[in-house]
Residue, then its C-alpha position, 0 to 999 in steps of 0.5 A: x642015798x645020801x653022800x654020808x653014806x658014802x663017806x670013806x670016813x663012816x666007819x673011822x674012829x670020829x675022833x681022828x677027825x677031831x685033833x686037839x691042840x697044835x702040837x706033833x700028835x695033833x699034825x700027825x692026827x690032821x695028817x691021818x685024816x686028810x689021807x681018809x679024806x683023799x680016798x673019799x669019793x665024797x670029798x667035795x660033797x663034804x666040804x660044800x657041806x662043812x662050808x655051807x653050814x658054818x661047821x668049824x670044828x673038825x676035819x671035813x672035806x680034808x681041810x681044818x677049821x682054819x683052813x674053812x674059815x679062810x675058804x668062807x672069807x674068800x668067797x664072802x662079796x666085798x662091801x661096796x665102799x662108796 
């Protein structure tokens, strides 16, 4: 089975994971969706997934794209500066 199908978010509006904007509606929606996503039992799953495929839009795993992309550059290797 695949986690997807797990997802506690599977049968929620896919919109909901997709805020606009950064104003109060857009906090409130983000905050919505981390709650579906704190009850997944897929939670880890989703967001390996969302890291490993450079998803950048969108709730996955309970964290925002911003929060992804700092996640990416944490684990991206230092160049060797000599």
């Amino acid at each position: 089975m695949n986690w997807r199908e797990r997802a506690a978010c599977r049968y929620e509006d896919p919109e909901l994971f997709f805020p606009v904007g950064d104003g109060g509606l857009s906090v409130r929606q983000v905050e919505e969706a981390r709650t579906v996503c704190r009850r997944c039992p897929v939670l880890r799953d989703c967001r390996s997934w969302a890291l490993h495929h450079a998803e950048y839009e969108g709730i996955w795993g309970g964290l925002t794209a911003a929060e992804r992309r700092m996640a990416a550059r944490r684990r991206l290797p230092e160049r060797d500066r000599s």
